[in-house]
C-alpha positions in Angstrom: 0.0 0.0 0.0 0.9 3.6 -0.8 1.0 5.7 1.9 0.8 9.4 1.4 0.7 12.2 4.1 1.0 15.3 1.8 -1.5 15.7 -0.6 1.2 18.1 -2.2 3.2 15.5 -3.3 0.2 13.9 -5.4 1.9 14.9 -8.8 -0.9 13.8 -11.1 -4.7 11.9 -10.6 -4.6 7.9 -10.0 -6.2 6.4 -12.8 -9.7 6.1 -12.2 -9.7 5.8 -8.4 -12.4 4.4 -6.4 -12.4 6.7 -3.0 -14.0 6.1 0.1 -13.7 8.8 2.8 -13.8 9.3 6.6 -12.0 8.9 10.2 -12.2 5.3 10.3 -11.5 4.7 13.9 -11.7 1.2 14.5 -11.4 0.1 11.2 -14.4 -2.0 12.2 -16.8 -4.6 10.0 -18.4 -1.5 8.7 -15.4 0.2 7.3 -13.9 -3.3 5.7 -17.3 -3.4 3.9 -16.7 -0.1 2.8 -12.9 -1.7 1.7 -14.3 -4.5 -0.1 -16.7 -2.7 -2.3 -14.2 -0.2 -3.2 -11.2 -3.1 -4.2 -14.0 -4.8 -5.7 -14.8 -1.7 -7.8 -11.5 -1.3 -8.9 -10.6 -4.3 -9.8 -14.1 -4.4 -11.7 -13.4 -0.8 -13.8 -9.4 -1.2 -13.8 -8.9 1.4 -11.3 -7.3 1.9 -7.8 -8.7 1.4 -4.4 -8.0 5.0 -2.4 -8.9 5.2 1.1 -8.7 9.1 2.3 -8.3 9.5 6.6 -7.8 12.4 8.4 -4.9 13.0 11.4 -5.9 14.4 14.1 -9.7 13.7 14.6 -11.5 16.7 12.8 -13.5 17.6 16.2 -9.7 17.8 17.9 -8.0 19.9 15.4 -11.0 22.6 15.7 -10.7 22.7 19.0 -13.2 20.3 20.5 -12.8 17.3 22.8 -12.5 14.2 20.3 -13.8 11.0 21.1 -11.1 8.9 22.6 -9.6 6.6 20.1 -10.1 2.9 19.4 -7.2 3.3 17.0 -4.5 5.1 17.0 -2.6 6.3 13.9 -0.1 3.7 13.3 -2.4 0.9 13.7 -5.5 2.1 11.8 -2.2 2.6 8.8 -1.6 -1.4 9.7 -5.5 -2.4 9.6 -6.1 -0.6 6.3 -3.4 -1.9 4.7 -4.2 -5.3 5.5 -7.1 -4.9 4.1 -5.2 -4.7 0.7 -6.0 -0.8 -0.4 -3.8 0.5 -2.7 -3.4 3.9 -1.7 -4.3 6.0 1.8 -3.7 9.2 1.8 -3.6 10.2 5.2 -4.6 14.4 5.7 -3.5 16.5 7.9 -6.3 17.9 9.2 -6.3 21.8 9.7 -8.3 25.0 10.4 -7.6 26.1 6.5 -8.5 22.2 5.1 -11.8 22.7 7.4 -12.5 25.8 5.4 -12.7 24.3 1.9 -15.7 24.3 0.4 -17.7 21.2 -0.3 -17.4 22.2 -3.8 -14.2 22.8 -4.3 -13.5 20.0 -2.2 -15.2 17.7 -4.9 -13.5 19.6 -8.1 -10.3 20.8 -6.7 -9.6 17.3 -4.6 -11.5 15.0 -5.7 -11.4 15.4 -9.2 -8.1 17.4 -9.8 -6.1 15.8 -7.5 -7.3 12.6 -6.9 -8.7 11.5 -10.6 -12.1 10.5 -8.9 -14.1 8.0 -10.9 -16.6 6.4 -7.7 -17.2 7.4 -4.6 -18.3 4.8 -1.8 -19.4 6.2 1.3 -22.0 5.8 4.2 -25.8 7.1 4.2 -24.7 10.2 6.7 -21.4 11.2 5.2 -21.0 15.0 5.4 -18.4 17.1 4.3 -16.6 20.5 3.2 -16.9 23.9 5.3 -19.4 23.6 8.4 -20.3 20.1 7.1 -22.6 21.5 3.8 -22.1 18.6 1.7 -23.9 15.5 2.1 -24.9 12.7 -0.2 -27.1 14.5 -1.9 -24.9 17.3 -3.0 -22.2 14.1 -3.7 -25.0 12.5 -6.3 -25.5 16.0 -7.7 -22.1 16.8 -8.7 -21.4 12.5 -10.0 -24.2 13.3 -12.7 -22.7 16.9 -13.5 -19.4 16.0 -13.1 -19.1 12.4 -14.2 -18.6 10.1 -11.4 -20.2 7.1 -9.6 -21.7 7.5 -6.0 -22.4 5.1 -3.9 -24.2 5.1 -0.7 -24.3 1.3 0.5 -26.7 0.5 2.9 -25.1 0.3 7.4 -23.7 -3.0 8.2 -25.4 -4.7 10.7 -24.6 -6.8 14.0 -24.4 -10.4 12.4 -26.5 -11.6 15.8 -29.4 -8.8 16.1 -29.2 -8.1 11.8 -30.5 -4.5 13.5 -27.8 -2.7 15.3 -25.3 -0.8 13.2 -21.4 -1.3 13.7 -20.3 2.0 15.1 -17.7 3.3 16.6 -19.5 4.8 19.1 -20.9 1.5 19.9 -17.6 0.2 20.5 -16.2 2.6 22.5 -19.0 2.2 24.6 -18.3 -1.5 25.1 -14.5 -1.1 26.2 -15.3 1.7 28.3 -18.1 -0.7 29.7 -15.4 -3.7 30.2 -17.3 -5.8 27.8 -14.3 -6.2 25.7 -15.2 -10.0 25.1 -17.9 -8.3 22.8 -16.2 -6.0 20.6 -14.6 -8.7 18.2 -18.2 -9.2 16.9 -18.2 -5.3 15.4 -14.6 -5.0 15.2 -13.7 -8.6 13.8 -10.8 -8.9 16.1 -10.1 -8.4 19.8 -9.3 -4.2 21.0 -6.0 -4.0 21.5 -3.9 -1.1 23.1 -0.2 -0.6 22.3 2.3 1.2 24.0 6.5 1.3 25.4 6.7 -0.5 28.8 7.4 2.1 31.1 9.2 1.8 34.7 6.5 1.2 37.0 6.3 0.7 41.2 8.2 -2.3 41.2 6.4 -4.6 43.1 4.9 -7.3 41.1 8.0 -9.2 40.6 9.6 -8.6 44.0 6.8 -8.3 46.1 3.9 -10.3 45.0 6.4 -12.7 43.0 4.0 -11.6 39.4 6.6 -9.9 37.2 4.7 -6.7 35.3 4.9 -4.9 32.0 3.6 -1.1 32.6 2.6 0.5 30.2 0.9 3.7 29.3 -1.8 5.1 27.5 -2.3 8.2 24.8 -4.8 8.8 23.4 -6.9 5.7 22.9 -9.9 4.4 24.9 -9.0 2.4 28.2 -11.3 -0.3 29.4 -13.0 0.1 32.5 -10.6 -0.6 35.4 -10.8 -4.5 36.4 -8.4 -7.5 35.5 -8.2 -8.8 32.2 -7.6 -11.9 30.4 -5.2 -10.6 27.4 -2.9 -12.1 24.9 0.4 -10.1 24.6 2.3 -9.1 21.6 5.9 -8.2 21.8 9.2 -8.6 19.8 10.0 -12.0 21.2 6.7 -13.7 20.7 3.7 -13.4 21.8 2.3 -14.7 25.0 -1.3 -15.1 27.1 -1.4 -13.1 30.1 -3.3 -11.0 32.7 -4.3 -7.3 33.0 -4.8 -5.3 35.7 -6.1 -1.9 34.6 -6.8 0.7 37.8 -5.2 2.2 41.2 -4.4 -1.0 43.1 -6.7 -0.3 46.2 -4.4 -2.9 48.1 -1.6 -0.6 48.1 -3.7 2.7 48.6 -1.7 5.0 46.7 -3.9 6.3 44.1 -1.5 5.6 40.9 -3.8 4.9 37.5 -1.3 1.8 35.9 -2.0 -0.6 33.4 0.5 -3.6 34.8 0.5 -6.6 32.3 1.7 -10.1 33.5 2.8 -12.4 30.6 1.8 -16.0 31.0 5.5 -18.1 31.0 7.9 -15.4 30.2 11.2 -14.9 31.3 13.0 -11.7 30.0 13.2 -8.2 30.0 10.4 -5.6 28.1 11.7 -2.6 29.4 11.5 0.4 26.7 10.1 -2.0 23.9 6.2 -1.0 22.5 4.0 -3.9 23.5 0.2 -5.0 22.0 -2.1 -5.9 24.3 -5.3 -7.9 23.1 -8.2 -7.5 25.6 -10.1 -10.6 25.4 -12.3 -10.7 28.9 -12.8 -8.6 31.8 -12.1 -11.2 34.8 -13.0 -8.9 37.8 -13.1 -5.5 39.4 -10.6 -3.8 41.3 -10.6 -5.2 44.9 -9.1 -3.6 48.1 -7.2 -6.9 49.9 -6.5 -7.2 53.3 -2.5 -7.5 52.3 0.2 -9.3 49.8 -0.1 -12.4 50.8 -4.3 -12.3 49.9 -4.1 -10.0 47.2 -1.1 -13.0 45.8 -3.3 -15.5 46.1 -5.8 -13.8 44.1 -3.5 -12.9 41.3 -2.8 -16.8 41.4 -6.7 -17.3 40.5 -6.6 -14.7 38.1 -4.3 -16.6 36.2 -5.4 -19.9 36.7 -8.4 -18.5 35.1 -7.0 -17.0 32.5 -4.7 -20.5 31.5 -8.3 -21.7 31.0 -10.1 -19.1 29.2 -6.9 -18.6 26.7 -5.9 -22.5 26.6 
């Protein structure tokens, strides 16, 4: 896949280039639908699949609290390229870009710079200054202009064939805890990513449970709890257990993310970790000292052996 993150250095239009537009956070079973029909498209009218994203979230760069991320940048760039798109051009997104007109943002970009021959995008796609263009204005300007729009119809939960895959909806289940649910709109388990950090330095020498710490940016953390989670790192990758929160036991009111990996012997520190959520286990609970709260992690993993066998 081509990445570009100037639009400046687009020298000339793609030949005929099937575009689909928006945030894609997640890259969830909707926006692979989206994917599919535009590859499919493509390959049907010998063009190029395009994906066009935006960095940061629109709402963000004008100023606004964002939504917190399911994705963040560099592996919503991994998902859509698995997905086997040709090209993503990735824009920064500005105050000035925010001022284009929807119209100019169909000629001038679309057409002119991109070499737009179909558009694929969802029922409530909005665009251009203040959000004036909509599909209607997009349908308008194919017939004038010469291109293909097409609106497909939301992709549905497979189990209720009524709920719509959103993000929305997912970020709502991971902030919820119910990770062991968002595969079925995502079609894979949330993961959060990040450099192991130096953290309080017990689990290994006090509770005898080595820990990874790691932190957070900008992406969505699941409720506090302990986890079942499978672990990705640079020498394998490895079941574990989670424990997202303060650590009530030790009363010192320090948010960590501490991962323990399932028969692992080595040393993490300053390398980025994946972390796959796969099932909340169980609140935070205040123990009555090490030696409980040890026996506890003990079950934790004993129950996440099981659930991850």
């Amino acid at each position: 896949m081509e990445l570009i993150e100037d639009i400046e250095k687009i020298k000339k239009p793609f030949t005929k280039a099937v575009v689909t537009i928006g945030n894609f956070d997640g890259v969830h079973k909707g926006h692979q639908a989206l994917f599919r029909q535009i590859i499919e498209k493509a390959e049907h009218i010998g063009g190029i699949s395009v994906v066009i994203t935006f960095e940061p979230h629109p709402l963000r760069a004008l100023g606004h609290n964002g939504p917190p991320l399911i994705t963040r940048k560099d592996q919503k760039i991994e998902l859509i390229a698995a997905a086997g798109i040709d090209v993503l051009i990735c824009i920064p997104f500005t105050k000035v870009f925010a001022a284009i007109t929807a119209q100019s943002f169909i000629h001038d970009f679309l057409l002119e710079k991109i070499g737009t021959a179909a558009v694929v995008v969802g029922p409530d796609y909005s665009f251009g200054r203040g959000r004036e263009g909509n599909v209607d204005l997009l349908r308008k300007a194919g017939k004038e202009k010469g291109f293909e729009v097409i609106i497909p119809d939301w992709i549905t939960d497979t189990e209720t064939k009524t709920e719509r895959i959103s993000s929305t909806k997912i970020r709502e289940l991971v902030m919820e805890g119910r990770v062991a649910e968002a595969p079925k709109y995502l079609g894979r388990p949330y993961q959060i990513r990040g450099k192991v950090v130096k953290g309080r330095e017990r689990g290994g020498s006090q509770l005898g449970f080595p820990t990874a710490n790691i932190k957070l940016h900008d992406e969505i953390c699941p409720k506090t709890g302990v986890y079942a989670v499978t672990i990705e790192t640079g020498q394998g990758t490895f079941n574990g257990v989670a424990n997202i929160g303060y650590s009530p036991t030790f009363d010192d009111h320090i948010f960590t993310i501490e991962v323990h990996l399932l028969d692992f012997s080595g040393d993490l520190y300053n390398t980025r970790i994946r972390v796959n959520m796969i099932k909340r286990l169980r609140s935070e609970k205040k123990f009555s000292g090490i030696e409980e709260l040890s026996r506890q992690i003990q079950k934790d993993i004993d129950q996440a052996r099981k659930l991850l066998a």
